[in-house]
C-alpha positions in Angstrom: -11.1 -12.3 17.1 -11.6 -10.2 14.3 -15.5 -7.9 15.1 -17.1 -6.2 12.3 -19.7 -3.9 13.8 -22.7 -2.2 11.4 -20.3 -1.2 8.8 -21.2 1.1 6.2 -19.5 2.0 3.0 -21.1 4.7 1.0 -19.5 6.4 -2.2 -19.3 9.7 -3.3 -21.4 8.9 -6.3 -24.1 7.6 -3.6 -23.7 4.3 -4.1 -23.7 2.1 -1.1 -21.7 -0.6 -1.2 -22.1 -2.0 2.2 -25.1 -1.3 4.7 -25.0 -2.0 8.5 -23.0 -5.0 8.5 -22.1 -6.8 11.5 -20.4 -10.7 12.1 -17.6 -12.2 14.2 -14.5 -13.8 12.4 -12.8 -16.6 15.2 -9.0 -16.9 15.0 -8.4 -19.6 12.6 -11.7 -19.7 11.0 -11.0 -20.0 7.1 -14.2 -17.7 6.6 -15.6 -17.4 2.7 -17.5 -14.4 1.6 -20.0 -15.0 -1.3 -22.5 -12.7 -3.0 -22.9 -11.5 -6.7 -20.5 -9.2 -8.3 -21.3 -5.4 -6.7 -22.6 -7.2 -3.8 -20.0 -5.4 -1.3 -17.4 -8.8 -1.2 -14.0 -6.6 -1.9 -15.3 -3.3 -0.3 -15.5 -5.0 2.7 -12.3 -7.1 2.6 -10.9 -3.7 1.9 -12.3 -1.8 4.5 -10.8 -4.7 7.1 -7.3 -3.1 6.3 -8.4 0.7 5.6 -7.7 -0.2 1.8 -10.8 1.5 1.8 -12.1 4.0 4.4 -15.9 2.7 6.1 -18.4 5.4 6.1 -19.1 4.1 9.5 -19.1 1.3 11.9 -15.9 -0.4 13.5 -13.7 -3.0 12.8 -12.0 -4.6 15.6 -9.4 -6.8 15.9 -7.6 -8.2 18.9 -9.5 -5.3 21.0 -7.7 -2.6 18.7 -10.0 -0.2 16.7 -8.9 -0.8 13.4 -11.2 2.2 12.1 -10.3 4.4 14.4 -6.5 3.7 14.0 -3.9 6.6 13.5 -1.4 6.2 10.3 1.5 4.9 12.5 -1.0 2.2 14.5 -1.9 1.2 11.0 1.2 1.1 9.7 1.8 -1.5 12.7 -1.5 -3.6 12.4 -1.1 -3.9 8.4 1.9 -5.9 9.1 0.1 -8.9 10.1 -2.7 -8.3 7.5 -1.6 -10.3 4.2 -3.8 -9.0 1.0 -4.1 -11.2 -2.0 -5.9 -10.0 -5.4 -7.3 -11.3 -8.2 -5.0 -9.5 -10.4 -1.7 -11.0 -8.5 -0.8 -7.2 -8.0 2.9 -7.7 -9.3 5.3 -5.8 -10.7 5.7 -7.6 -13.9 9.0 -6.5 -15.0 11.1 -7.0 -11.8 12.0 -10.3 -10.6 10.3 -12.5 -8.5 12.5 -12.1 -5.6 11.9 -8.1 -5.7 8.4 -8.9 -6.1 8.0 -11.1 -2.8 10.7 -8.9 -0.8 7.7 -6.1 -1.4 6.2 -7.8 1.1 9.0 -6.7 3.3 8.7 -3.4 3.1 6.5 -2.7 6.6 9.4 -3.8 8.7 12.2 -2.6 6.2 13.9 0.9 6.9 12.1 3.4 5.3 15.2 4.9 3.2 16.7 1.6 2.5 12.8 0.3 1.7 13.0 3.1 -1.1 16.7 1.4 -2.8 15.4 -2.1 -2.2 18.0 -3.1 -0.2 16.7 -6.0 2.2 19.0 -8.4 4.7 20.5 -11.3 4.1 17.9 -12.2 6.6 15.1 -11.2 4.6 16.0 -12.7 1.5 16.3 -16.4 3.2 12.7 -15.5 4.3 11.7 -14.8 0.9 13.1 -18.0 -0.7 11.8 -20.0 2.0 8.1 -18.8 1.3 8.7 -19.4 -2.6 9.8 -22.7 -1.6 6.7 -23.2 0.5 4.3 -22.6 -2.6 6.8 -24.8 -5.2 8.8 -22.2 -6.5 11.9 -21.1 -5.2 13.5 -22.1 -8.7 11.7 -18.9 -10.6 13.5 -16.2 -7.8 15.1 -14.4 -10.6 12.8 -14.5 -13.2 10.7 -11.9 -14.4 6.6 -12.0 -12.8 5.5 -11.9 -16.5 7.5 -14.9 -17.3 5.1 -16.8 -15.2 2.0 -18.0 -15.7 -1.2 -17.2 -14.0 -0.6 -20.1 -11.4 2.4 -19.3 -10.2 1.8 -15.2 -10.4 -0.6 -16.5 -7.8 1.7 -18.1 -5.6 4.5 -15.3 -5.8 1.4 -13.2 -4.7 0.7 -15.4 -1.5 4.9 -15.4 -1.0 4.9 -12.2 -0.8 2.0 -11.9 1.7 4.1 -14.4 3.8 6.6 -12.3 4.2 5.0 -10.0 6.3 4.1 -12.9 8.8 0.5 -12.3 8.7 -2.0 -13.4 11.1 -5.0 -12.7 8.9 -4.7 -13.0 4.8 -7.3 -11.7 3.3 -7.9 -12.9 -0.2 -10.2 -11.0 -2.8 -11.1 -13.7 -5.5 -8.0 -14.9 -5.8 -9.1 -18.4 -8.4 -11.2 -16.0 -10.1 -8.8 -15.9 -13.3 -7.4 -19.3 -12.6 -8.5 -22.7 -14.3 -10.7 -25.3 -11.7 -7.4 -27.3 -11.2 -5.2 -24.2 -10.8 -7.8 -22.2 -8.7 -7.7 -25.9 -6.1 -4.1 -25.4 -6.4 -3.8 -21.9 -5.0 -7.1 -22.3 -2.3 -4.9 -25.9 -1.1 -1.9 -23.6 -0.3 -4.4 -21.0 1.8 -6.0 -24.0 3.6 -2.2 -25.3 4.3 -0.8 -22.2 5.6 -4.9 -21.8 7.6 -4.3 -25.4 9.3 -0.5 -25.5 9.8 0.2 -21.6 10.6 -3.0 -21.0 11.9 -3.5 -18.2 10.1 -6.9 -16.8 9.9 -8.0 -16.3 6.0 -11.4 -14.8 4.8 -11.1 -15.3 1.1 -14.2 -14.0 -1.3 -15.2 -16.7 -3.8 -17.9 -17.3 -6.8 -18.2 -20.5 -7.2 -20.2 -23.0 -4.3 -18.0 -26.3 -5.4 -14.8 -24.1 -3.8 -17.0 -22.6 -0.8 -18.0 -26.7 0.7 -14.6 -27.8 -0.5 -12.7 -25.2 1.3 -14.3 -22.9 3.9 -15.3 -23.7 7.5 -17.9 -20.6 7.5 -19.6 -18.7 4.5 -21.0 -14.9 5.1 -23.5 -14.1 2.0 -23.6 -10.5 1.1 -26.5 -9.1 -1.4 -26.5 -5.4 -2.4 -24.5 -4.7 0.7 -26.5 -5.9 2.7 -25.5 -9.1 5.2 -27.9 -12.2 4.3 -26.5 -15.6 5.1 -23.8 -16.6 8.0 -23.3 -20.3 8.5 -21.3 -23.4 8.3 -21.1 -24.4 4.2 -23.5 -27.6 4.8 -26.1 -24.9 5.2 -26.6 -23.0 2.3 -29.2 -25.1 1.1 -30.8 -24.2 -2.5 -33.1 -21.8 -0.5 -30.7 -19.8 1.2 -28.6 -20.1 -2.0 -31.5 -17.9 -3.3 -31.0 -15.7 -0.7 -27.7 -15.0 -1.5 -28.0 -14.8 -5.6 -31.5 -14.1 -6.2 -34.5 -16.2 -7.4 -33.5 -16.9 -10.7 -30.2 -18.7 -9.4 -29.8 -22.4 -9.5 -27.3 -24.8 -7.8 -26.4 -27.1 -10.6 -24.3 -29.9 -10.1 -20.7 -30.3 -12.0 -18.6 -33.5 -11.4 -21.1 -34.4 -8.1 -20.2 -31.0 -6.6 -23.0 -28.2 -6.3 -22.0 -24.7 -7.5 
């Protein structure tokens, strides 16, 4: 179980990003954070794995004090933390095998981390998770060979590789098309159900948070304001979430 207590983010510029927030995340919950843009959604995904350090507050997980962690514990609990961005986060001109061996590099030797030299071992691994999100056959290209779609997927190989318990994914459809964005939240909810890996994943759009999560957290200005099951964010608590002036319109008989 994965315990946020009254976290707090505040920047040096003053601005606070989260305030006082507090939920429960249940191993294997595929958990969905929603909220408008500045409303604290990657803050606090970043926080989860010190991306970001909290002002205050705790995050635990398993019993361990994630906040309170020294840089060698962390070192240990990031291993089983997958991250996946928006941006894929790759380095475009190496290959996509270098690219998802990255993901590697908590359990590598330091030194040999540094040449890139990985085991036999490893690399299997790392073909194996390209083969698990449809392509093993791009190994040696170039990440900027690829398109958006399948940057994505080298992106959630490469969390793979670190055999994460949690992934945490920070609008990871937002620059994808509506059939690629499915594409890439289908392989999530695969490796959720089958791996039982516990994902909390911050989305925009309401069509993708009742197709794919089992519980939705709302943040607003930092502050916490909805968590439920998807069936209940009705049009009021919608509102809630996005502000009066939001509406739930319908596209293709899905709400959004």
């Amino acid at each position: 179980m994965l315990r946020i207590e009254n976290l707090t983010k505040v920047f040096e510029d003053g601005t606070v990003a989260l305030n006082d927030v507090s939920f429960t995340v249940n191993e294997g919950e595929f958990m969905v954070i929603i909220g408008l843009s500045g409303s604290g959604k990657s803050t606090l995904l970043r926080c989860i794995n010190r991306l970001i350090e909290p002002t205050s507050g705790r995050i635990i997980w398993d019993d361990v004090d994630i906040t309170a962690a020294s840089s060698g514990e962390l070192r240990q609990i990031r291993r089983k933390i997958g991250m996946i961005f928006q941006q894929f986060n790759l380095v475009k001109r190496s290959s996509v095998m270098t690219n998802v061996l990255s993901g590697r590099l908590g359990y590598a030797h330091p030194f040999l981390s540094l040449l890139h030299r990985f085991s036999g071992a490893d690399r299997q691994r790392a073909i194996a998770a390209l083969d698990r999100v449809g392509i093993a056959e791009k190994a040696e290209n170039r990440a900027d060979q690829l398109s958006g779609g399948q940057q994505q997927r080298v992106a959630i190989a490469r969390a793979l590789m670190q055999e994460p318990r949690l992934m945490l994914a920070d609008e990871p459809v937002a620059s994808l098309d509506p059939v690629l964005a499915h594409s890439i939240l289908q392989y999530l909810e695969l490796l959720n159900q089958q791996d039982g890996i516990t994902v909390i994943c911050s989305l925009h759009f309401l069509d993708l948070v009742h197709r794919y999560a089992t519980r939705v957290v709302g943040l607003k200005d930092g502050y916490l304001v909805f968590d439920g099951e998807p069936r209940e964010l009705t049009p009021e608590k919608f509102k809630e979430v996005y502000g009066e002036e939001a509406e739930m319109v319908t596209v293709g008989g899905q709400q959004r």
